[in-house]
N, C-alpha and C positions, 0 to 999 in steps of 0.2 A: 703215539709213542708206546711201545711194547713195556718199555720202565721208565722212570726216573730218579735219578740219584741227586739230593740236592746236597752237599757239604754244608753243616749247620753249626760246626765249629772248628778250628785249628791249634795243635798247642803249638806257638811262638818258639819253643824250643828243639821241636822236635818234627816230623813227616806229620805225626800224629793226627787224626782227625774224627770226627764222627760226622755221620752221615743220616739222611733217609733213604733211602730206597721205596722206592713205591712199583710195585706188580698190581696186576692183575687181581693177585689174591691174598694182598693186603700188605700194609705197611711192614718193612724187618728194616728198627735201626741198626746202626752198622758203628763199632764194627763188629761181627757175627760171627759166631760159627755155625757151620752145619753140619750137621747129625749126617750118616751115611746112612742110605736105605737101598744099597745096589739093585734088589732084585725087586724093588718097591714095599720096603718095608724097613722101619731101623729093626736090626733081629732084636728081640725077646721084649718091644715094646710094641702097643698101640698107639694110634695115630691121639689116641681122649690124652693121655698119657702128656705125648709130645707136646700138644696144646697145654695142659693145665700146668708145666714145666718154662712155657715161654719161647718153644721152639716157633719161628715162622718160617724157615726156610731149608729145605732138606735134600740132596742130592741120591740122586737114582742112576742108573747107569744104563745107556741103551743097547751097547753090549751083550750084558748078562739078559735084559726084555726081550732081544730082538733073539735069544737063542731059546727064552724059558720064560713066558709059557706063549709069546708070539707078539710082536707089536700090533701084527691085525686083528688077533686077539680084543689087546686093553682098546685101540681104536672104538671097536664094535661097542666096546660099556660108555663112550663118548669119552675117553682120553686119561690118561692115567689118574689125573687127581679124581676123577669115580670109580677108577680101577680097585684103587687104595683107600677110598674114601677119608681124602684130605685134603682138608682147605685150605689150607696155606699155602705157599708158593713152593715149588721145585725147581732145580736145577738137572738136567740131563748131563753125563758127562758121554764123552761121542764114544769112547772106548780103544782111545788112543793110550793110557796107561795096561789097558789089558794088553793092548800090540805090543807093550814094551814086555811083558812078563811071560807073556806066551812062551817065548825061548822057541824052541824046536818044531812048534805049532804053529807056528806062520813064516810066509816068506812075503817080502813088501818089495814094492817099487814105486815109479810114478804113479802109475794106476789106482792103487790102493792094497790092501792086505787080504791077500790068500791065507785061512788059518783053519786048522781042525777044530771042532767044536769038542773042549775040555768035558763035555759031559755024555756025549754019545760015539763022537767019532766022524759026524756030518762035517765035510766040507763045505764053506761059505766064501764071497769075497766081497768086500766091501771097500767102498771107492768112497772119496768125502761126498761126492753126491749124493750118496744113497745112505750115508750116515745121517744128513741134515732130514732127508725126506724122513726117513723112520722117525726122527725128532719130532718135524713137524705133524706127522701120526699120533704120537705119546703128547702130543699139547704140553709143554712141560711150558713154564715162564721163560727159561732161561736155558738154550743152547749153546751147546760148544761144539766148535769147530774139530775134524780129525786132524792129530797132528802125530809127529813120531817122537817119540822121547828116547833118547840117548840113555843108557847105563850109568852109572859110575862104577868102577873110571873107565873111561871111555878117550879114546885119540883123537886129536885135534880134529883129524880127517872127517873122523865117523860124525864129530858133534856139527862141523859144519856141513855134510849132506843131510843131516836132517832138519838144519836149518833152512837149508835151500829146500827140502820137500816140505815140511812145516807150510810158509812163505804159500806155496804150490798151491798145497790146499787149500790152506786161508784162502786163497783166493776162489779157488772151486766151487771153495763151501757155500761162502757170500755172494755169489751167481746164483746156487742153487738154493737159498732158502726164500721161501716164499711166503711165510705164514708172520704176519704183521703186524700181530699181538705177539709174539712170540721173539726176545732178544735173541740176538746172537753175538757170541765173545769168543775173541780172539784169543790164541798161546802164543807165549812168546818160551822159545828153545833156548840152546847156548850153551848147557853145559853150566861149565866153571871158568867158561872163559869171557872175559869181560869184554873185550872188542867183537867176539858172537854173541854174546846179548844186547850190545848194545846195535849192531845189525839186525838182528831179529826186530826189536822191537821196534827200528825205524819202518822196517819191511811190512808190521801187523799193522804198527797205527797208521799205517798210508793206505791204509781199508777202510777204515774210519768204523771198527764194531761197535756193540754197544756197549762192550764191558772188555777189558784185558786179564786173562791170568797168566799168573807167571807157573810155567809148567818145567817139569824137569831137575827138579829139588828134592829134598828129603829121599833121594832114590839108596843113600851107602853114604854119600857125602856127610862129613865133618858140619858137625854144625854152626861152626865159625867160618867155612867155606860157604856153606847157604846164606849164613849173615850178608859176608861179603860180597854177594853174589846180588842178593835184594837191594843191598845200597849202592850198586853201580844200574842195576837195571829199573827201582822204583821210578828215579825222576824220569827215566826216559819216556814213561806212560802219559800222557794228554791226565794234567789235575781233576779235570772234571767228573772224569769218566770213573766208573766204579775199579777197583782195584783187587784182584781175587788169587790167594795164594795155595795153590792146590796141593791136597796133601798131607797137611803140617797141623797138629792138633795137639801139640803136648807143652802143657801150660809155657812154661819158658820161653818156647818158640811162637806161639801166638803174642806174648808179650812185645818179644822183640819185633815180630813183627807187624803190629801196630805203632810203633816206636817209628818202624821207614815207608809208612802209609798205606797199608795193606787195609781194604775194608771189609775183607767175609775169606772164612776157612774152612776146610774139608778136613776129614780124617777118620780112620776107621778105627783108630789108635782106643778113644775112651771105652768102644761097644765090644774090640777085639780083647783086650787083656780082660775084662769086666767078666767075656766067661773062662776066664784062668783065673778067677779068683784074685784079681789084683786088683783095686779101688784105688781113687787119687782123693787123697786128704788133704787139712791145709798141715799138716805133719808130712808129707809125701807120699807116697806110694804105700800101702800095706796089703799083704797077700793076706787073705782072710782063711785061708787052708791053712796056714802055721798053725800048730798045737799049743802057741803063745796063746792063743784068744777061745780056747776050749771052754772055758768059763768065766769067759769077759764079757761081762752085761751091760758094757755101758758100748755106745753108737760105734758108728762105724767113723765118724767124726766128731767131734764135741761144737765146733764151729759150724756145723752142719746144720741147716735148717730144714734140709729134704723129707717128703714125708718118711723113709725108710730110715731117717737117721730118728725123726722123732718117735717110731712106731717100732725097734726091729735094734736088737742086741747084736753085737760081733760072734758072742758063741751060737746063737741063733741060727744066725748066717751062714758061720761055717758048719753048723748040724746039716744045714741044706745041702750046700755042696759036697759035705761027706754020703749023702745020703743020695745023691744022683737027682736032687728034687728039682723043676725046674725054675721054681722059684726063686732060687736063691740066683740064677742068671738074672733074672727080672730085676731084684734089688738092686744088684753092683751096678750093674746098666742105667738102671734110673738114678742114683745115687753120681757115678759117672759125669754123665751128660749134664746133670742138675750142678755137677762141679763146675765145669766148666763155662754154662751160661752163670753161673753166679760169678765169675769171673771176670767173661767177656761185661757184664754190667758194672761191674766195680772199675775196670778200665771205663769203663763210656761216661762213670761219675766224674773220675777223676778229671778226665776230658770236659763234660759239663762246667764243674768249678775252676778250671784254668790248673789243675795242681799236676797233671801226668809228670809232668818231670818229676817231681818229687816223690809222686807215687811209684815212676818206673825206677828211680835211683834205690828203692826201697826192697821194693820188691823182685827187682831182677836177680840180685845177691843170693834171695832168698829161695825161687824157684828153677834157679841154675842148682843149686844146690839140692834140692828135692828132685827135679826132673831131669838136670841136664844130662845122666848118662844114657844109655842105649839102653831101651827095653827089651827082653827079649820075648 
């Protein structure tokens, strides 16, 4: 078996669940988030970093690999986790959300995506076959499938052809993958439409992957539409199987959805804003550039146990960032990401001791209120 996922408790009230997960390259309970490191790297951290913070499992993208600096490249150092030198487990995503953002730079059909390369002007095409093989090259634990994501908002039309291509490949893909240490999981499409999700997902899980995520969310969409959208398409997913919500990383919304049994998350959201100078407190959001904090010495959180919260003042902070240092990217980032897994473990207690519902009735209030609007 490439992984296993064992469910090791349920909240009675809720989807809710904690899990194991076991790779290759070590145990991540669930449920998780992971850190983006598209180009094989989270930006402005090290891999010792990641580790001594409690990260096990981090998402890279074969996309951005396969353009910069070569997947025959990282092959030749024997497979990305020596490329990067890190031990914990990866996740590869195929590079089906770059097909959606390209815009004007690719043109797709059955075959697969004809697209310029955003960094030189090279043309490439890329068919789910040759998505999966590149995969199987970067050795990553955890593959995923090429699939096409729909916009928001987006016509009924458009969302059910990429269903039906979606479908296509998934199936391509899983003919073509070969490497058996190596999972591979499925996308389930749809949109916002709830009778195309719930076809999608009949169409992936009659594949039988190792894992499901639900793609196609957090794109513009309302995030009471995303709600609605994961509690029509969660149950459709086989219980056993691991559950993965691609995309979504801003506390609230990880909340909620371990609430409709999502078990591991993505997002570029805490490493993205972190060098704009914006950090997630358990106060909310604070831009550390305001001239509020010009000679404020106390943390960057008070709740904050990270070593940057016990080591490193707010006027500190913001001296860095006024001063182009690149230090002060390194603190919010790791401050960041330290937010957020101390989080996802305060959910997996709550879970532990039977209390999430009451924990989620508590805290949902409170992190819609802090997070729930659009960041920009």
């Amino acid at each position: 078996m490439p992984i296993q996922f064992k469910i090791t408790r349920k909240c009675p009230q809720t989807a809710a669940r904690i899990g194991d997960l076991h790779t290759v390259h070590g145990l991540i309970q669930t449920p998780a988030f992971m850190p983006v490191g598209t180009q094989g790297t989270v930006k402005a951290l090290t891999v010792g970093e990641l580790e001594e913070m409690g990260m096990g499992l981090i998402l890279s993208n074969c996309y951005h690999l396969f353009l910069r600096p070569g997947v025959e490249l990282i092959a030749r150092h024997g497979g990305l986790h020596h490329f990067m030198n890190w031990g914990g487990a990866i996740l590869t995503d195929s590079g089906g959300f770059q097909v959606f953002s390209l815009g004007g730079l690719r043109k797709l059909d059955d075959r697969g995506v004809a697209f310029t390369s955003h960094i030189d002007g090279s043309t490439h095409f890329l068919t789910p076959e040759r998505v999966i093989r590149l995969q199987n090259m970067l050795g990553s634990d955890i593959a995923m499938v090429l699939d096409q994501c729909p916009p928001y908002p987006a016509e009924r039309d458009e969302v059910s052809s990429a269903v039906r291509r979606t479908s296509v490949w998934a199936r391509r893909s899983k003919e073509a993958h070969l490497r058996e240490e190596q999972a591979l999981f499925g996308i389930i499409q749809g949109g916002i439409y709830e009778d195309l999700r719930r076809q999608s997902a009949a169409e992936i899980t009659a594949l039988d992957f190792d894992g499901y995520a639900i793609g196609g969310l957090s794109v513009g969409e309302p995030k009471n539409l995303m709600y609605e959208t994961l509690q029509c398409t969660v149950p459709e997913l086989p219980p056993e199987k691991i559950h993965y919500l691609m995309g979504v990383g801003s506390p609230d919304a990880l909340l909620e959805g371990v609430r409709w049994g999502i078990d591991i998350f993505d997002c570029v959201l805490p490493t993205r804003i972190a060098r704009n100078g914006r950090v997630m407190t358990s106060q909310g959001y604070l831009a550390i550039r305001n001239s509020t904090y010009a000679t404020d010495l106390s943390p960057l959180d008070e709740a904050c146990s990270c070593p940057v919260c016990k080591n490193y003042s707010r006027a500190y902070i913001r001296h860095l960032f006024n001063a182009g240092e690149i230090l002060g990217i390194r603190l919010t980032t790791y401050h960041n990401l330290f937010y957020l897994g101390r989080l996802m473990n305060e959910i997996r207690d709550a879970l532990s001791e039977d209390c999430f519902d009451q924990y989620y009735s508590t805290m949902s209030p409170r992190l819609i209120k802090m997070y729930g609007g659009v960041v920009e």
